[in-house]
C-alpha positions, 0 to 999 in steps of 0.5 A: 818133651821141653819143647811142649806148651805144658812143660815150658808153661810148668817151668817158665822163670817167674816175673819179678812182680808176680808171686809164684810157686815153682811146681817142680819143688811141690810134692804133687807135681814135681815127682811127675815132672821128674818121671816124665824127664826120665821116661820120655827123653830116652824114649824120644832118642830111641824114637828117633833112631828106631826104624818104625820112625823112618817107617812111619815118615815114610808112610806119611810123606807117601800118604801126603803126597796121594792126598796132594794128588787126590782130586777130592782133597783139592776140591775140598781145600778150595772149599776152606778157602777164605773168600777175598775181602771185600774192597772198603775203600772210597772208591769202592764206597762212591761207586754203591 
């Protein structure tokens, strides 16, 4: 849960020139703050140790791997590939 966007963004040290208000000692935020470093931290630890984890990634290493071998994904992963960009140079420009 620290490394997330949203409790970095909550929790990040003010700049010196700015006027901020520390979310974590208000009334509203800094109680969910609080439950959420409680619950979720030994729910992570527990998650990592757990077998549905290693279940889980290995299902998902699997599913990745008959993907990388499906014919339909390569074609559709040529598809999104950008175009090559176009030559801008003098050269180019002398010989239109």
């Amino acid at each position: 849960m620290r490394d997330s966007w949203l409790y970095q963004w909550l929790t990040a040290e003010p700049d010196p020139t700015v006027v901020t208000i520390d979310l974590r000692e208000t009334y509203t935020i800094g109680p969910v703050l609080r439950l959420l470093e409680r619950l979720v931290t030994p729910m992570v630890t527990r998650w990592e140790q757990s077998r549905l984890n290693e279940v889980a990634t290995a299902l998902s290493d699997r599913g990745r791997r008959l993907a990388e071998s499906s014919r339909v994904v390569r074609w559709l992963a040529r598809l999104f590939v950008p175009p090559e960009p176009e030559d801008r140079s003098e050269d180019a420009r002398d010989d239109r």
